[in-house]
N, C-alpha and C positions, 0 to 999 in steps of 0.2 A: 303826622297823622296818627300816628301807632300811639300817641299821648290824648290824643281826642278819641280814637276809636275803641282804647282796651284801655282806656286809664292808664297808670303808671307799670302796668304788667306787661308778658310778652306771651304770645301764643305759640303754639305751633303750626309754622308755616302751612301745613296739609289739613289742618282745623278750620271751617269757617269762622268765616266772625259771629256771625250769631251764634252759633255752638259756644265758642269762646266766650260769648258774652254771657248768653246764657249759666254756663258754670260758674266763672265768676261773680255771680249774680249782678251785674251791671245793668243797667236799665239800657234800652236802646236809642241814639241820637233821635235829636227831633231838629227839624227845619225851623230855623231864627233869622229873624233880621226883613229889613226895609222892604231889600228887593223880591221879597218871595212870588209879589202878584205879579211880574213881570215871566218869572220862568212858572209863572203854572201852578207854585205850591205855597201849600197854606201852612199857618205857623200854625208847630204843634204836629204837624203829622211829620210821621217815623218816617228816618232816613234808612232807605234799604242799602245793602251789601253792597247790589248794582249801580243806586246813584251812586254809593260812594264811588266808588270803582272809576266811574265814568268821569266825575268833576276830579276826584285823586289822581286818578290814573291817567286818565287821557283829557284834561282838562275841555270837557265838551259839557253839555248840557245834562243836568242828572236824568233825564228822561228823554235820553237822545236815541235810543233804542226805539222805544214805543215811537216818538218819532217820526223814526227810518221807515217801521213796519208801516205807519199811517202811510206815507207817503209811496212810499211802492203798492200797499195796496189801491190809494186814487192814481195810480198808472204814472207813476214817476220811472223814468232809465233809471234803469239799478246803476248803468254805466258811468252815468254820471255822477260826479262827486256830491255824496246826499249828507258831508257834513258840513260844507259849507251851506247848503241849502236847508236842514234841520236846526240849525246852529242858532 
């Protein structure tokens, strides 16, 4: 990820990625490929910090936050497990 997200460089841990991107003058990802009309996004728009985070990090949906809030706002149990049901 650190080769797709900062190029060949390294950041400092406590640095956003956009900070970091930004100095290094690096332009910011953008959303590619087949499946984008399935999860919601369209090719060419900018991949934020959080989707990354979200599909890197916790291999869940890049927009599995917004999501969540949708779904507990229409009166979803928060108790109930809301990544299977966001997912």
């Amino acid at each position: 990820m650190r080769g797709v997200a900062f190029g060949d460089g390294h950041r400092p841990g406590v640095q956003a990625l956009k900070d970091a991107q930004e100095t290094a003058a690096l332009l910011p990802g953008v959303w590619l490929g087949r499946g984008l009309a399935a999860l919601g996004l369209t090719a060419g728009q900018t991949v934020t910090e959080g989707q990354m985070e979200l599909v890197y990090g916790g291999g869940r949906h890049p927009d599995a936050d917004r999501m969540e809030r949708e779904l507990l706002a229409d009166g979803a149990d928060p108790g109930h497990s809301l990544s299977r049901t966001a997912g």
